[in-house]
N, C-alpha and C positions, 0 to 999 in steps of 0.2 A: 413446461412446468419444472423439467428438472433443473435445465440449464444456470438460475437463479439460486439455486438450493445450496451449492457451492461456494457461492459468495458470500450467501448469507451465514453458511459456516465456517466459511473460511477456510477452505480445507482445497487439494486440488479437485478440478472438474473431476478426473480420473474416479477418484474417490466415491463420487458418487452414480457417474456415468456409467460406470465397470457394471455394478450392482443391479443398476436398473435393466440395464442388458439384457445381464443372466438370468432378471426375474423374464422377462419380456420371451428372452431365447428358450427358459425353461415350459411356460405357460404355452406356448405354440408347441413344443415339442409334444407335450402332455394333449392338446387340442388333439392335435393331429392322430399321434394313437388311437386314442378315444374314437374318433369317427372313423378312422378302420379298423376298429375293433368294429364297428356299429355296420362296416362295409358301405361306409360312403364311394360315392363312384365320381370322377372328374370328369364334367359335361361342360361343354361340348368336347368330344375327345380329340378334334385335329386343335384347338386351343393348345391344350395342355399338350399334347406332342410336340407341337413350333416350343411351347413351355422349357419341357425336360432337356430337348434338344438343346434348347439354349442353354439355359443354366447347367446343363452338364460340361459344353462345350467353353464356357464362360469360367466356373469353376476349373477345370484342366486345364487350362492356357493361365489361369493365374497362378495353380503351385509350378506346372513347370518354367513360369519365366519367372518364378519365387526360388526354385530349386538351383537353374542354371543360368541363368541370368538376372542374378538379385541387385546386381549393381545400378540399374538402370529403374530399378522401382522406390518409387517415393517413400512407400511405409513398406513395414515387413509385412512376409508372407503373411503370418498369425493378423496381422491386422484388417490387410484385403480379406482375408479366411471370413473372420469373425465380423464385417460389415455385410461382405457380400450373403452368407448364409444364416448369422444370427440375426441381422438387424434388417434386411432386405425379402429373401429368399423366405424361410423358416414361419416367420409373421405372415407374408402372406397366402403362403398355403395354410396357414392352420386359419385365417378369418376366411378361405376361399372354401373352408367346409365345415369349420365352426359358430358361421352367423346365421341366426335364423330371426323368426320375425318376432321376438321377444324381444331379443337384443337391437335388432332395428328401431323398434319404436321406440326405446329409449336413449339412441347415440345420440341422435342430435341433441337432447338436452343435457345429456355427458359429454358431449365435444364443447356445445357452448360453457356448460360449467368451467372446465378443464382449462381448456382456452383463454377464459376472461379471467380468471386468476391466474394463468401460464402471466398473460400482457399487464396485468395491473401489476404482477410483481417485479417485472422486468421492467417497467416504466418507476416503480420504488426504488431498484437498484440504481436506477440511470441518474437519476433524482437526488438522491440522497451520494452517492458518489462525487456527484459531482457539484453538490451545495447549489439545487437548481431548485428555484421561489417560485416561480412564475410561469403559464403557458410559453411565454414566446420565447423564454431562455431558453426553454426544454427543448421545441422546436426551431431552434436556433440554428441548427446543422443538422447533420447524420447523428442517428447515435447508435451504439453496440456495447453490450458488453464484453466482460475477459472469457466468456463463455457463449454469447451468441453474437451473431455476426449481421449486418444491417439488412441482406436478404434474408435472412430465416426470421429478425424479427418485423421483415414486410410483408411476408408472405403469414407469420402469425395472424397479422393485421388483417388481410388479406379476407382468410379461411372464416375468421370472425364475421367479417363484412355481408359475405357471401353465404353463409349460412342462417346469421342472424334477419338477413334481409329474407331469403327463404324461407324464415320461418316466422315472419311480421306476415308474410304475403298468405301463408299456407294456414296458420294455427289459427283455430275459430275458439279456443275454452277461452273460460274467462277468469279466469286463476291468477289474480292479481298479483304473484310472485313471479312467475312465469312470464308473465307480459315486462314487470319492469326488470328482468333479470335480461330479456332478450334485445331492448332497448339501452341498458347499458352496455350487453357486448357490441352491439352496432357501433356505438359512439367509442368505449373504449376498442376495438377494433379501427377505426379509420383515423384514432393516434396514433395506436402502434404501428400500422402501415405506411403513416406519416412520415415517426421517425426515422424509419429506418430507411426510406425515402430512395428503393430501388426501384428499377424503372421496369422491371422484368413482372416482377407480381404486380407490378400497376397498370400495367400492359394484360396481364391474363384478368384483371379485376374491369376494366372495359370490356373487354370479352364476354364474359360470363355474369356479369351482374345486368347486361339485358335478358338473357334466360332465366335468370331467377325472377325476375319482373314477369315474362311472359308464363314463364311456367305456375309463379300466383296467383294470375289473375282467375283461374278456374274455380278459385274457392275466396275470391275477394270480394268482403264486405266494408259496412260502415264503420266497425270496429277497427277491422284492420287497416282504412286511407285513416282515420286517427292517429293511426300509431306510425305510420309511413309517413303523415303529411310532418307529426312532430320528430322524427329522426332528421327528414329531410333538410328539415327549419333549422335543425341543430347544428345540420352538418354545413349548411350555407354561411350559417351567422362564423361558424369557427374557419370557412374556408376566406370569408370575407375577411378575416381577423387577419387572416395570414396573407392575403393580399395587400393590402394598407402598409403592412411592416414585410413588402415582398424582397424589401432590400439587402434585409436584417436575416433573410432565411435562405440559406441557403442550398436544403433541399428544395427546393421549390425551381431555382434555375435549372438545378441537374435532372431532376421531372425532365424537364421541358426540353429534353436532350434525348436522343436519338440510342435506343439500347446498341444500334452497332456503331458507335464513336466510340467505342473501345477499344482500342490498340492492344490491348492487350487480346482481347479475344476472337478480333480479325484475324491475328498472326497464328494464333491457335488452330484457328476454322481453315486458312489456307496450310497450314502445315500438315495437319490432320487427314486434309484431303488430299495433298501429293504423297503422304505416306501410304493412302489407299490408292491409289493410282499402280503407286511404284510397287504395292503387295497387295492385288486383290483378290488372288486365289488363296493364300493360308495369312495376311494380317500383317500386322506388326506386334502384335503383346497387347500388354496390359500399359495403359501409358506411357509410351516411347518416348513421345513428346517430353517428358519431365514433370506431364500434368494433366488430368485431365481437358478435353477439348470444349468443356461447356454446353457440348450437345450431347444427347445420348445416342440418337440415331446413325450422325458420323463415328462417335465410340465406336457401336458395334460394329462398321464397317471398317474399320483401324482394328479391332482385336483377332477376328478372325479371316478377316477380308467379308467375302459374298455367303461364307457358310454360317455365320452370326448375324450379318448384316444383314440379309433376306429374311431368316424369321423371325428376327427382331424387328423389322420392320412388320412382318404380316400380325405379329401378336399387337404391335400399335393399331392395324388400322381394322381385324377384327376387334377389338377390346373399342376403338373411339366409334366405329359402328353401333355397337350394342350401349355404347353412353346414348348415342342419340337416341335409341330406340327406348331403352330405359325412360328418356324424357319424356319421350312422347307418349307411351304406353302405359307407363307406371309413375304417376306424381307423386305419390307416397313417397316415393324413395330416391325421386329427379336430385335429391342433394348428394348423391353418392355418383351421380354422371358429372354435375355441379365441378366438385371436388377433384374429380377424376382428370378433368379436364384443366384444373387450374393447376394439378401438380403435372400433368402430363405437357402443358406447354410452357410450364416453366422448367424442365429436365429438357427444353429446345437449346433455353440459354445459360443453365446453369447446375451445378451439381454435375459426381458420374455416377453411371452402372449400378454400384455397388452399394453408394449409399444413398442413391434414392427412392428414401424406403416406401415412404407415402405413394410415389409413381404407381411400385409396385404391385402394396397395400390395395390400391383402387383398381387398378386393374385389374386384379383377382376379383375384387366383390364386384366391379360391373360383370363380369362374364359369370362369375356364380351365381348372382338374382337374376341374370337374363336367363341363363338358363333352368332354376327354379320358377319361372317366371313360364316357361313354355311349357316345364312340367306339368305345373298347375291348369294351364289354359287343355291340356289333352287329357290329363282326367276328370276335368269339367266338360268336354269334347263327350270322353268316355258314357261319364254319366246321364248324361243327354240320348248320347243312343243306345244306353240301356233301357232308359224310359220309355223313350220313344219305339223300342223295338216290342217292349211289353204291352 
């Protein structure tokens, strides 16, 4: 949503990016307070231990290879500082104990809202930039703005898809605003994922868009195959469109292409991994390499060697545990494992550490509903055998 805002005033990204930060960094900070004023507690506590561990040890290795060897780091200190803790770190502890089931019920129609305006305006700029009439010119190639870049507007597309589709499957009201607003983000979502026509969200959208199908079907009716059969129909007629003129587009080749035929990111994946080799008791830094390695996993074992890389690892594979359990357990809220999942394997092939916020973002709320979630189930435990004891 913001990325467009820039253009449209003409002004630099900075400008507007800076601003929104600091509302974003100041609003978590505030969060955060507030529920330990309130004496919220971090559950599960070996979670949040592998947590601090990291991020302390993540945070330290960045000022001192900021402090004494800044030659070798891509941005400045202040800049790692202010992704890794304002935009990463900070947001996800404050939603990992300031969301509750008020705010639950209403994200997903404030993610789609958000979202379907974020991609229609960014599909305006791309448009209107570049004096584009017609679908097929539009998807002619890749396309990106001076502010967003063709994976974050695939992965827009993406999150759209997958939520919108979630919630044709799951929503029984009959609020005729609601219905055609979730129908539009479906169809405006599988443009923008279109254009930007990276392989890596189209890759985690295979994945995860059979779960959001299985996980609908529990609450699917004749309503809802209406509304799925006519997306579907939508999405065929426009995917046929682009078949016929497949010659003319050519995202549609690079689709069809293999996410590791990139030379660039082989060379990365092997370098990143003789540097862990060659340091994997204390690392090598904060990108040695000259760039991040496009995995997060390898990152952590390049920053610190095994004492980053091991908890960073254990906090992935508790946190994608608790997505699955989430799914299966609790449908209500399966779009937050959903999500979880879509940004957690696209930070396999793209993005670092520090600025992937969303990563983070969801891995905090899968483990903080899983765990409000257990809470729940033992004081319903509780009260059963108080009854039952009376």
């Amino acid at each position: 949503m913001i990325a467009p805002i820039s253009i449209l005033l003409e002004v630099p990204n900075r400008f507007v990016s800076v601003p929104f930060r600091l509302i974003v960094l100041s609003l978590s900070i505030f969060v955060i307070i507030k529920r330990f004023v309130l004496r919220a507690r971090f559950r599960p506590v070996w979670f949040w231990i592998l947590w601090w561990f990291f991020w302390g040890l993540y945070i330290n290795r960045i000022i001192v290879d900021g402090l004494w060897n800044p030659e070798v780091l891509r941005l400045e200190l202040l800049e790692y500082l202010l992704y890794a803790i304002g935009i990463s770190l900070l947001p996800a502890v404050a939603v990992s104990v300031g969301v509750d089931d008020f705010v639950l019920d209403r994200a997903v129609f404030a993610i789609l809202v958000l979202g379907g305006l974020a991609a229609i305006f960014n599909i305006w700029v791309i448009a209107s930039e570049e004096s584009i009439v017609s679908l097929l010119d539009l998807t002619f190639r890749r396309r990106q703005t001076n502010t967003l870049d063709p994976i974050s507007i695939s992965h827009l597309g993406v999150t759209l898809l997958i939520l919108s589709t979630w919630a044709i499957l799951r929503d029984n009201s009959s609020g005729l605003m609601k219905r055609a607003l979730i129908i539009i983000c479906s169809l405006v979502g599988a443009l923008t994922a279109l254009l930007g026509a990276a392989r890596g969200p189209l890759l985690v959208l295979s994945l995860t868009l059979p779960l959001a199908f299985y996980l609908g079907k529990r609450s699917f009716n004749r309503r809802n195959l209406f509304r799925l059969f006519l997306v579907i129909t939508l999405l065929f007629l426009g995917f046929c469109y682009l078949l016929i003129n497949h010659e003319s587009f050519s995202g549609l080749r690079r689709m069809g292409q293999s996410v590791f035929t990139d030379d660039r990111r082989i060379t990365l994946y092997t370098e990143g991994l003789d540097l862990f080799l060659e340091y994997p008791l204390l690392g090598a830094g904060t990108e040695p390499l000259g760039f991040y390695p496009h995995n997060v996993i390898l990152e952590s074992f390049i920053l610190a060697g095994v004492f980053s890389g091991f908890p960073f690892v254990s906090m992935v594979f508790l946190s994608m545990a608790g997505a699955l359990r989430l799914l299966i357990s609790c449908p209500s809220i399966s779009w937050i494992s959903l999500l979880y999942l879509q940004f957690m394997i696209s930070a396999m092939f793209s993005g670092a550490l520090y600025d992937n916020a969303a990563m983070w973002i969801f891995m905090a709320l899968v483990i903080s509903n899983l765990s409000r979630l257990r809470s729940q189930k033992r004081k319903v435990a509780l009260i059963k055998q108080q009854v039952a004891g009376s």
